[in-house]
C-alpha positions as CSV (number, residue, x, y, z in Angstrom):
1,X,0.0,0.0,0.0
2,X,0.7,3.2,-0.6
3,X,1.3,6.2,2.1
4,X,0.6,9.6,2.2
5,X,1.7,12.4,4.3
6,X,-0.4,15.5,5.2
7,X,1.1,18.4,6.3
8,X,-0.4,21.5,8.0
9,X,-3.2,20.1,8.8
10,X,-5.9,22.7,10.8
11,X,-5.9,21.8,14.4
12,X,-9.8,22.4,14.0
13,X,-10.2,19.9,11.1
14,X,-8.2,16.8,12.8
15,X,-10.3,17.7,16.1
16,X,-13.3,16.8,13.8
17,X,-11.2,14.0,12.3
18,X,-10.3,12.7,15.3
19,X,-13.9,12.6,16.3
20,X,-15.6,11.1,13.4
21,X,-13.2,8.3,14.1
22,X,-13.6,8.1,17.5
23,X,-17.4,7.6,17.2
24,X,-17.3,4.9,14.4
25,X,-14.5,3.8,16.3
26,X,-12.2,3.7,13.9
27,X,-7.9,5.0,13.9
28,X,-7.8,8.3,12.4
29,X,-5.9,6.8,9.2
30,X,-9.0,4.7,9.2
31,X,-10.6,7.5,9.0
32,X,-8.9,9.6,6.5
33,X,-8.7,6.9,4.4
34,X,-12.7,6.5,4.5
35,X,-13.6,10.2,4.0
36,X,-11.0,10.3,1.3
37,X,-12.8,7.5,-0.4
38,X,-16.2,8.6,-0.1
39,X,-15.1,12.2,-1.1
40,X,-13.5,10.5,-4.4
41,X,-17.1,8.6,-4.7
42,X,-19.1,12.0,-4.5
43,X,-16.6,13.5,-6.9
44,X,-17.1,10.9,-9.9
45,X,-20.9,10.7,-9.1
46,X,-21.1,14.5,-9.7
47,X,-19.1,13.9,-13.0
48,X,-21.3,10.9,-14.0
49,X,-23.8,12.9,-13.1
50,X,-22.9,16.2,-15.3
51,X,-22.0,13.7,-18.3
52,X,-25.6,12.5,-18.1
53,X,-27.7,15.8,-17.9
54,X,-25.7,16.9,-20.7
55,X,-26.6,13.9,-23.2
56,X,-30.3,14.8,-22.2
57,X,-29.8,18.2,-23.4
58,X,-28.3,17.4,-26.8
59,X,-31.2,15.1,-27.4
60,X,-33.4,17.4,-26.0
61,X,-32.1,20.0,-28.7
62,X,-32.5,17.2,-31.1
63,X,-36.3,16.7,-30.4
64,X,-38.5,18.5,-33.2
65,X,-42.5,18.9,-31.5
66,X,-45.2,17.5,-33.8
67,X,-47.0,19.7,-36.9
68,X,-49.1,22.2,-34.7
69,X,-47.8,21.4,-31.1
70,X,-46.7,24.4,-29.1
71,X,-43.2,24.2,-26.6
72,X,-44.8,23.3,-23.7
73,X,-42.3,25.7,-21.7
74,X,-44.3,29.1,-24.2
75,X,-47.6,27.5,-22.7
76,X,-46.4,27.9,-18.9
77,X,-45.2,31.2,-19.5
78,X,-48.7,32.0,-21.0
79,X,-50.4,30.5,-18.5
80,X,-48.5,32.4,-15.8
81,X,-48.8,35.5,-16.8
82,X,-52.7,35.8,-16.9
């Protein structure tokens, strides 16, 4: 395995550090290591995420409405503003 040194570390953050790991009684490198992972996980979910509203878009670009159908977003306005 690999290691990794952190330096300069906030007092305040490793406190919190410290106490996550504490309550799920875990080491603090335990602890690291699991924050670091589920901070990766949010990261690429985000991205995966992003990657996937954007197809949507293109296809919803892509989309022409039927002979005679209005944008459906026009009729809201519309209907708002009465």
């Amino acid at each position: 395995m690999a290691t990794l040194h952190v330096r300069n570390v906030p007092e305040k953050l490793y406190k919190r550090i410290q106490k996550l790991a504490e309550e799920e009684n875990r080491s603090v490198t335990a602890e690291v290591i699991q924050l670091l992972s589920q901070g990766l996980q949010a990261r690429e979910s985000r991205r995966g995420a992003a990657g996937v509203i954007e197809r949507i878009r293109q296809r919803a670009r892509k989309v022409e409405l039927p002979r005679g159908w209005r944008d459906s977003a026009e009729l809201i306005r519309e209907d708002r503003s009465r």
